[in-house]
GUDRENFI-142568 format. One record per residue (C-alpha): residue number from 1; x, y, z. Coordinates in nm, 3 decimals, padded with zeros to 5 digits. Example, Ala and Ser with C-alpha at 12.3 -4.5 7.8 and 13.67 -1.06 7.14 Angstrom:
2
<rec><marnu>1</marnu><X>01.230</X><Y>-00.450</Y><Z>00.780</Z></rec>
<rec><marnu>2</marnu><X>01.367</X><Y>-00.106</Y><Z>00.714</Z></rec>
***
This chain:
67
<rec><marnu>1</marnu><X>27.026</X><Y>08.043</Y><Z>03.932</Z></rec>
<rec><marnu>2</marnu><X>27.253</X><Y>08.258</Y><Z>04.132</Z></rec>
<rec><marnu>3</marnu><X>27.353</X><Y>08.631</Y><Z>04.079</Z></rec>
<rec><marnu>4</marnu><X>27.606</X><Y>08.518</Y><Z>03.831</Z></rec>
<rec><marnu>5</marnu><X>27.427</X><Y>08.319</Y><Z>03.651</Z></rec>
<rec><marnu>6</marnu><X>27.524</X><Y>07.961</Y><Z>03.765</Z></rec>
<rec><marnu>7</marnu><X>27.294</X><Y>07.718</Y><Z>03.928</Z></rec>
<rec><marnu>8</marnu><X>27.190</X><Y>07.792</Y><Z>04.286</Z></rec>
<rec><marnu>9</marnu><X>27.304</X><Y>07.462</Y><Z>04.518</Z></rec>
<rec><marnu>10</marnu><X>27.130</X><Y>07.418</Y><Z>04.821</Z></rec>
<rec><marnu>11</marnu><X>27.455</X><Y>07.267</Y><Z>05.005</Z></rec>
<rec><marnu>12</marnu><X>27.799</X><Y>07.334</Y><Z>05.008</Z></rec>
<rec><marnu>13</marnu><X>28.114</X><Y>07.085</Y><Z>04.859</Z></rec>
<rec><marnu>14</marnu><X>28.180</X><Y>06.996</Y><Z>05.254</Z></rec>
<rec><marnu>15</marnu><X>27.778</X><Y>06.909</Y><Z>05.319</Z></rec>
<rec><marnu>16</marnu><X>27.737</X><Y>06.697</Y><Z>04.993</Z></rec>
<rec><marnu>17</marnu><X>28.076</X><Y>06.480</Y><Z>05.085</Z></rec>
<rec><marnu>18</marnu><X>27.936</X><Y>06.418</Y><Z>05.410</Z></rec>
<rec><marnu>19</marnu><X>27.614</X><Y>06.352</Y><Z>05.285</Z></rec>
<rec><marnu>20</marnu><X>27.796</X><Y>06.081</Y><Z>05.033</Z></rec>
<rec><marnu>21</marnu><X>28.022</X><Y>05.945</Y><Z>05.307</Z></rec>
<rec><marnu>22</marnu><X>27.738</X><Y>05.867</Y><Z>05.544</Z></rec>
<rec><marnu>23</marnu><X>27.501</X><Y>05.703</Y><Z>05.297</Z></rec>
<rec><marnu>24</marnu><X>27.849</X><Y>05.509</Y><Z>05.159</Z></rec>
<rec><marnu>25</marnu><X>27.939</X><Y>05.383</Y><Z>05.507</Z></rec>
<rec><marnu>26</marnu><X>27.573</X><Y>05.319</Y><Z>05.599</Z></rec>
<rec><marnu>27</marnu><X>27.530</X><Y>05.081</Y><Z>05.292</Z></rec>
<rec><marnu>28</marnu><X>27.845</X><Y>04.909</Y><Z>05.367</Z></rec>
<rec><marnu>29</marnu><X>27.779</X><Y>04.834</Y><Z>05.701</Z></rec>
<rec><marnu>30</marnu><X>27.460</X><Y>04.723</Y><Z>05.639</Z></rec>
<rec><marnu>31</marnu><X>27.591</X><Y>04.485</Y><Z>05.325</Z></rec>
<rec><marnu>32</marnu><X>27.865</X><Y>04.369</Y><Z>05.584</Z></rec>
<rec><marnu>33</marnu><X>27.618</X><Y>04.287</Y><Z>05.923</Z></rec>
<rec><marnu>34</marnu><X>27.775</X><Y>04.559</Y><Z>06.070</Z></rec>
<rec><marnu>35</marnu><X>28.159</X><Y>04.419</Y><Z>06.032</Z></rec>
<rec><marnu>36</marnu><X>28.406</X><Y>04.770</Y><Z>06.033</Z></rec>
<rec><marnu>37</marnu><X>28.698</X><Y>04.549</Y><Z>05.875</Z></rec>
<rec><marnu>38</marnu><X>28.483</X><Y>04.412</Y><Z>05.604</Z></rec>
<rec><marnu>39</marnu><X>28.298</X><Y>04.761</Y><Z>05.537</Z></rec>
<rec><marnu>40</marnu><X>28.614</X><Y>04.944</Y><Z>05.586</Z></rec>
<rec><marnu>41</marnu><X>28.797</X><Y>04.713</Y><Z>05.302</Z></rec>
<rec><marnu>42</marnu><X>28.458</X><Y>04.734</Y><Z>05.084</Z></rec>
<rec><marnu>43</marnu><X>28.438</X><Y>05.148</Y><Z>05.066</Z></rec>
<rec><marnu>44</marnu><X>28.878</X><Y>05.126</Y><Z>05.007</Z></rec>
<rec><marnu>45</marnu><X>28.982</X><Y>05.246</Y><Z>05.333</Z></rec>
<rec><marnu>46</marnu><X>29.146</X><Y>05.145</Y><Z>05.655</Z></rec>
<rec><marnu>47</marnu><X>28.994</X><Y>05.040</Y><Z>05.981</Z></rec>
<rec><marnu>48</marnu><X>29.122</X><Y>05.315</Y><Z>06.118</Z></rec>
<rec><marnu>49</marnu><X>29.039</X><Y>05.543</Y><Z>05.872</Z></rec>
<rec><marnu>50</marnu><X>28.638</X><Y>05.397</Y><Z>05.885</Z></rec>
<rec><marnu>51</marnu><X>28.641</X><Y>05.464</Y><Z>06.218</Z></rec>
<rec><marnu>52</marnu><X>28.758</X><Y>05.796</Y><Z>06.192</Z></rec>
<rec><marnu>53</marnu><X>28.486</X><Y>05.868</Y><Z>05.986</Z></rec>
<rec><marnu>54</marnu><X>28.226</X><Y>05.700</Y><Z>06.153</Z></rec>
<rec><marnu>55</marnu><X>28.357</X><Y>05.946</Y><Z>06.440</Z></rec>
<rec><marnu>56</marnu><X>28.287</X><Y>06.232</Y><Z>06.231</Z></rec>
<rec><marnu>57</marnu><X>27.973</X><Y>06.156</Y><Z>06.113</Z></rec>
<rec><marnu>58</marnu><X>27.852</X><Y>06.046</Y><Z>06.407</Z></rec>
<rec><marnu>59</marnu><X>27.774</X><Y>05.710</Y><Z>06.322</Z></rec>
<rec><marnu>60</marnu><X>27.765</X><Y>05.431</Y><Z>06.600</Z></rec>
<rec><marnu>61</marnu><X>27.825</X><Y>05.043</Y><Z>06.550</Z></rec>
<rec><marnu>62</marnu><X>27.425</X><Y>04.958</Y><Z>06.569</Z></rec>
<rec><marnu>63</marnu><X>27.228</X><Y>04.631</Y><Z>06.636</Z></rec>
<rec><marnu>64</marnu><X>27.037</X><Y>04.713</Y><Z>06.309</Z></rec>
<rec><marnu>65</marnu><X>27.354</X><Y>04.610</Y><Z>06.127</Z></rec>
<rec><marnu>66</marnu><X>27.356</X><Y>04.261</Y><Z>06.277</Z></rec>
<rec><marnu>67</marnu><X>27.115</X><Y>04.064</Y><Z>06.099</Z></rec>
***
C-alpha cells in the first residue's frame, strides 16, 4: 500500500504499456515467422505503425522469427 492507502505498483502506466506492446508484438511475430505485414494486421495496426513501434521498443526483425 502507498501513503494513501492504494496499492503500491512497481511500474508506471507508460512501463506496463510497453511491457504489453513488446510481449504483443513479440508473440505476433513469432505466430507470423517473422512477417511485419501479417503481425502488423494480426495486433490491428499498420505496417507503418508496427514498425514504429518495433522502433521504440527496440525490437529488430530476428532470424528466430523465421522458422
Amino acid at each position: 500500500m502507498d501513503d494513501r492507502g492504494g496499492p503500491a505498483f512497481q511500474m508506471n502506466l507508460r512501463e506496463a504499456r510497453a511491457k504489453i506492446e513488446r510481449k504483443m508484438i513479440l508473440a505476433a511475430l513469432k505466430r507470423w515467422g517473422g512477417c511485419v505485414s501479417y503481425a502488423a494486421a494480426d495486433l490491428g495496426i499498420s505496417r507503418p505503425a508496427m514498425y514504429d513501434l518495433m522502433r521504440k521498443l527496440k525490437i529488430k526483425r530476428d532470424v528466430r522469427f523465421h522458422l
